[in-house]
C-alpha positions in Angstrom: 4.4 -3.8 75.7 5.8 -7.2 75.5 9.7 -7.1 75.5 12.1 -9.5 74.3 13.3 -11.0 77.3 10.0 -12.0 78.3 9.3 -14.7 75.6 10.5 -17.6 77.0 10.3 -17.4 80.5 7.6 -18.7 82.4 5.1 -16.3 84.0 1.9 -17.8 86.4 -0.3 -14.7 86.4 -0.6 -14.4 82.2 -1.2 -18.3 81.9 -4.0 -18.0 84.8 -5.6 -14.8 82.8 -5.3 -16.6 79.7 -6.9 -19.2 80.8 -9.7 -17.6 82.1 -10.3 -15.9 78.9 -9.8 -19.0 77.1 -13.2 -20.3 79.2 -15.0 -16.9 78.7 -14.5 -17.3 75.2 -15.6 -20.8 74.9 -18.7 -19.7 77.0 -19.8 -16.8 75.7 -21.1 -17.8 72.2 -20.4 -14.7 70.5 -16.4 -15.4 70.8 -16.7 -18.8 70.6 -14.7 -19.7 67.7 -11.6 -17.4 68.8 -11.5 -19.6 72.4 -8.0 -20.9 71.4 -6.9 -17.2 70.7 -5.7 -16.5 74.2 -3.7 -19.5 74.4 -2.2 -18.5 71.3 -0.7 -15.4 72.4 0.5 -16.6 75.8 2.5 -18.8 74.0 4.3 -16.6 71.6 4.3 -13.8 74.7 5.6 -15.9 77.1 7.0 -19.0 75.6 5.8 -22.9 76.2 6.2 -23.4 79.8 3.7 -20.5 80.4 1.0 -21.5 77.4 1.4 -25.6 78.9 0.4 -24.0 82.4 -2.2 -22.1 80.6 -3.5 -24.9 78.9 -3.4 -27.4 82.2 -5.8 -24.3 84.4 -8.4 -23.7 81.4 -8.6 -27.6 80.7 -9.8 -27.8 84.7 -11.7 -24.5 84.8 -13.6 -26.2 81.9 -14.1 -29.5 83.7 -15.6 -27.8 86.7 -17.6 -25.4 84.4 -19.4 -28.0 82.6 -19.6 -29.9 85.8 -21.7 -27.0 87.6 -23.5 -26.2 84.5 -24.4 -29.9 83.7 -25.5 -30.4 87.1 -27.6 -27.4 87.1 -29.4 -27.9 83.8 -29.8 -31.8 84.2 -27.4 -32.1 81.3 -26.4 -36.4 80.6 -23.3 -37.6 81.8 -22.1 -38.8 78.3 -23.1 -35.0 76.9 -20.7 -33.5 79.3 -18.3 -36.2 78.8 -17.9 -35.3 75.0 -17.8 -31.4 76.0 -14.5 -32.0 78.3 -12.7 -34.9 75.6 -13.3 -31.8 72.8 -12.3 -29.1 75.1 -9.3 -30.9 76.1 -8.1 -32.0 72.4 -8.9 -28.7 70.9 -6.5 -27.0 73.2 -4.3 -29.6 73.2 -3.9 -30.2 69.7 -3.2 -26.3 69.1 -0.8 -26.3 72.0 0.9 -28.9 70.0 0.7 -26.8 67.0 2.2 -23.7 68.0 4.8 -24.7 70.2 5.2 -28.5 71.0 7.3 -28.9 74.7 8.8 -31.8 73.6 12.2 -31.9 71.3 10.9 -34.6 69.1 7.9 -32.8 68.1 9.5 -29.7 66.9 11.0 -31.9 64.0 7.8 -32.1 62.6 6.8 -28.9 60.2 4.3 -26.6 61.7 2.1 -28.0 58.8 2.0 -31.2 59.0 1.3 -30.6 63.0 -1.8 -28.9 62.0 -2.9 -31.6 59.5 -2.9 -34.5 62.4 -4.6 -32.0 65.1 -7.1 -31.0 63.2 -7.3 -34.5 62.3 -7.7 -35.8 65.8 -10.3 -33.0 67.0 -12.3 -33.9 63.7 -12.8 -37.5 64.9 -13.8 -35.7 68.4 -16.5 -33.3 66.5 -18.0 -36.2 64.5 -18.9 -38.2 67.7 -19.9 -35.1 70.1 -21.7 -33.5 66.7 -23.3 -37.0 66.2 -24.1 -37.2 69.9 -25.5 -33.9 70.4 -27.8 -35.2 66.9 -29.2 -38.1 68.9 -30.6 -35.7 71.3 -34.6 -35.3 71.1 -34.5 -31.8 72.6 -31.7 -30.7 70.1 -32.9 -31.8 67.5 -36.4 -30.6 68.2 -34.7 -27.3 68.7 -32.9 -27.3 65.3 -36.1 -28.3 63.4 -37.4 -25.2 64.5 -35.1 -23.3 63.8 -34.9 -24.7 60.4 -38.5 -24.1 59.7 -38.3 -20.5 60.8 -35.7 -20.0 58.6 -37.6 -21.7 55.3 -40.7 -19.6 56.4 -39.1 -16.4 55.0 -38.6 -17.9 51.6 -41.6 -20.1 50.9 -44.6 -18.6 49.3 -47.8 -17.6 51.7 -49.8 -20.3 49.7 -47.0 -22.6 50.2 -46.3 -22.1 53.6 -50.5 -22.2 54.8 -50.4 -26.1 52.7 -47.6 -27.1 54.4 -48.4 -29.9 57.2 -45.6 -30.4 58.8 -41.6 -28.8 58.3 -40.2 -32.6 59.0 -39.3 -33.7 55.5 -37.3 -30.1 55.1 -35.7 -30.7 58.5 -34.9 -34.2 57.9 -33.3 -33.4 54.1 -31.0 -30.3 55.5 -30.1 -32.7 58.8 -28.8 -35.3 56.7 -27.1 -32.8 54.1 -25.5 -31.7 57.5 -24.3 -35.4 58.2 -23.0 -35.7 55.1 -20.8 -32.4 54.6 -19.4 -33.0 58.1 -18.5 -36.7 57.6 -17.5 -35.7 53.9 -14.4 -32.9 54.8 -16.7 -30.5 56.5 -15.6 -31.1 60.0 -12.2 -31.3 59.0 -12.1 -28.0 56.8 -13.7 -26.3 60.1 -11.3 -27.6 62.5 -8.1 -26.8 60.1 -9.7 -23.5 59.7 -10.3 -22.3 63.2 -6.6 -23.8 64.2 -5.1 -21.9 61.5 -7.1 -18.5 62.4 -6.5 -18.7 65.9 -2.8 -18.8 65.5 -2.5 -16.2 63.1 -4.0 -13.6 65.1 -2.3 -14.8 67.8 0.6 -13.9 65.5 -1.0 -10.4 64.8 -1.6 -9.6 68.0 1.6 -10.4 69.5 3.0 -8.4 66.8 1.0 -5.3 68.0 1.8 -5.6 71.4 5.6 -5.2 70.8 6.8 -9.2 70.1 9.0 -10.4 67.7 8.6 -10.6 64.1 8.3 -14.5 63.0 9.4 -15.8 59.5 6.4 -16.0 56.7 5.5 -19.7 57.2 3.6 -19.3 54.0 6.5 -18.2 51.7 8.7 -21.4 52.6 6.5 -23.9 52.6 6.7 -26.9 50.2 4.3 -29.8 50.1 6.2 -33.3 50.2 6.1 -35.0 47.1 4.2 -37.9 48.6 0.9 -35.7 49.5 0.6 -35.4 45.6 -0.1 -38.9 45.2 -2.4 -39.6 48.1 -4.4 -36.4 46.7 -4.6 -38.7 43.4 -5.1 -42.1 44.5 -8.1 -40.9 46.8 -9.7 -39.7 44.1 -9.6 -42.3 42.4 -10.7 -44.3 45.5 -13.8 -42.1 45.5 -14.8 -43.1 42.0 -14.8 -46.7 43.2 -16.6 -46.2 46.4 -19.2 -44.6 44.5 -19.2 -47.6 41.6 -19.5 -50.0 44.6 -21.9 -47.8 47.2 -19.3 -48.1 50.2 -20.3 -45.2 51.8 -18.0 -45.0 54.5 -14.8 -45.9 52.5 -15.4 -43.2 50.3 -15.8 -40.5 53.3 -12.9 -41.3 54.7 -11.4 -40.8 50.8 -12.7 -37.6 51.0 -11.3 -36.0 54.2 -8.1 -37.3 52.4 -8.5 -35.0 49.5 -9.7 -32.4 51.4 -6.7 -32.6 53.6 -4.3 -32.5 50.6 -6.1 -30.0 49.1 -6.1 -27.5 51.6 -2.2 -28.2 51.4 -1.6 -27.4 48.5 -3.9 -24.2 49.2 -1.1 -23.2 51.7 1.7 -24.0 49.1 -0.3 -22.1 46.1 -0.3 -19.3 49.2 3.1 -19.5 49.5 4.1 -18.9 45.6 1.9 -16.0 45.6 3.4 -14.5 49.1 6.8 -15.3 47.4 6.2 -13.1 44.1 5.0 -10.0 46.2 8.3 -10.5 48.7 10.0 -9.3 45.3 11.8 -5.7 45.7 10.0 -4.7 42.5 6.6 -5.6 43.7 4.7 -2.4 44.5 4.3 -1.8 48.4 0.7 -0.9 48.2 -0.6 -3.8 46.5 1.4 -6.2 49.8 -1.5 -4.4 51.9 -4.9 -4.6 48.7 -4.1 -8.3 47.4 -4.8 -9.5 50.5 -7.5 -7.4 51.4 -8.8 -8.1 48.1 -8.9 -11.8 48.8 -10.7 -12.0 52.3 -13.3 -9.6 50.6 -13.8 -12.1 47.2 -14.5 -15.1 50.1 -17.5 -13.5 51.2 -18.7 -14.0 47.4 -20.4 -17.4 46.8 -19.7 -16.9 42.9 -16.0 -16.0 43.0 -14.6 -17.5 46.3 -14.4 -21.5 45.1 -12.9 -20.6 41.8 -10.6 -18.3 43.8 -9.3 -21.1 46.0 -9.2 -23.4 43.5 -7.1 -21.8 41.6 -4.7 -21.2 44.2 -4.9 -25.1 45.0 -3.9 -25.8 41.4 -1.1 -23.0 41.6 0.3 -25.2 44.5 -0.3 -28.5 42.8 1.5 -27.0 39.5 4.8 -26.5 41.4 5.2 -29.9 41.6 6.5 -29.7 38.1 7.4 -26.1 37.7 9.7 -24.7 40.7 8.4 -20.8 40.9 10.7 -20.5 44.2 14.4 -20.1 43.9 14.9 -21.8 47.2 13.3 -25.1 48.7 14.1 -23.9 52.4 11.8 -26.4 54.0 13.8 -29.6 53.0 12.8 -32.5 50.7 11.9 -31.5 46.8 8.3 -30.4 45.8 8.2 -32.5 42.7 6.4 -35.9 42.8 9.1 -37.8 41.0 12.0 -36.3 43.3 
């Protein structure tokens, strides 16, 4: 069991155990998108020095891993290049997020922190994702894969005329190109930073650490973000008037960004109303139960978040928190 007097102090064995879970993780496929977990809860267990440590020994067990395995498997230089920049940012970025070793960093909101990680590893994704994309032997690879998969929903008769599965594989590689430059990346990196750190949360929780404030319930969205949320839509009306691609995917990781923003904020306002004394106690355990098990529901899940999104956005005029704990005013004319 974790003890108070341990968080904060720096400890060699956990960040050398946490680091070699860290590259397990990363290398195992199954656990590959909790790799950032075990960094997560050396941090909160045993403070910064400990998760920085951490961070440094899985940053060159990974270097020397991709080395060997690159070396072995005749992988390019430039692939294994990529691997260690994304390795090294995504580890680094949610170092930064949890528990920043620098003074100056600390007096920027845990939020915001989160918004430019994700926002630098997203840049990293497009170009290794758009490397690994150039590759003949992945690509081949994920044609075929793609084909298997459209083989158990086309008709026999269908499936005998067809020639060749390249036009299908070429469509759903370009969809993919598109969602990812388009907010998909982003989304995904926001969403495995955020994951990771909550159950690092969880989990230090069960092993005995201390209790940490509700992020959720007093966070407020400056009033600024509701603007750029505006303004970049309109933006992506006029890309699309004008056909400038690019201009208009970089609009739309905006909006995504601010969206998923005021998806924490809407969050927030709903963790708020169920902190109330009069709120019954069991429905603090089923609302959120009931919530993760409505994502898994293509029909309900977008109309779900986006009605939480516009919960947050509405408190920009209507204050449903008594207190604004986080600082500046929620409302975009404040």
């Amino acid at each position: 069991m974790l003890s108070q007097k341990t968080f904060g102090n720096f400890a060699l064995i956990p960040a050398i155990i946490g680091a070699v879970v860290c590259l397990f993780f990363i290398r195992s496929g199954f656990a590959v998108l909790f790799f950032l977990l075990p960094l997560g809860f050396i941090g909160y267990g045993w403070g910064p020095k400990t998760l920085w440590a951490c961070l440094l020994f899985a940053i060159a067990g990974n270097i020397v891993l991709t080395l060997l395995m690159g070396l072995s498997f005749r992988i390019p230089g430039g692939d294994m290049v990529w691997d260690i920049i994304y390795f090294i940012s995504m580890t680094a970025a949610f170092a930064w997020i949890i528990l920043p070793f620098d003074e100056k960093s600390m007096l920027i909101p845990g939020a915001y922190r989160l918004a430019l990680g994700a926002c630098l590893t997203t840049m990293i994704f497009i170009g290794l994702f758009f490397r690994t994309m150039s590759n003949p032997v992945f690509f081949e690879f994920l044609s075929s894969q793609i084909e298997l998969i459209f083989s158990f929903y086309r008709p026999a008769s269908e499936a005998q005329n067809t020639v060749s599965g390249f036009p299908d594989t070429l469509i759903i590689v370009e969809l993919m190109k598109s969602i990812i430059l388009h907010g998909g990346a982003l989304f995904s990196s926001v969403i495995i930073l955020f994951v990771n750190r909550q159950l690092s949360l969880f989990l230090i929780r069960i092993f005995g650490g201390p209790r940490r404030k509700n992020v959720f319930m007093t966070f407020h969205v400056y009033p600024q973000i509701f603007w750029a949320l505006v303004f970049s839509i309109l933006l992506i009306v006029v890309s699309n008037m004008f056909a400038i691609g690019a201009f208009g995917a970089i609009c739309w990781n905006v909006v995504v960004l601010c969206a998923m923003m005021y998806l924490a904020q809407g969050f927030g306002i709903i963790r708020y109303f169920m902190s109330w004394h009069r709120f019954p106690s069991f429905l603090r355990f089923l609302v959120p139960v009931i919530f993760i098990i409505l994502l898994f529901n293509p029909a309900i899940n977008m109309l779900m978040v986006g009605a939480v999104i516009v919960l947050g956005i509405v408190e920009n005029w209507v204050s449903f928190r008594s207190l604004n704990i986080n600082g500046p005013p929620s409302t975009p004319q404040a």
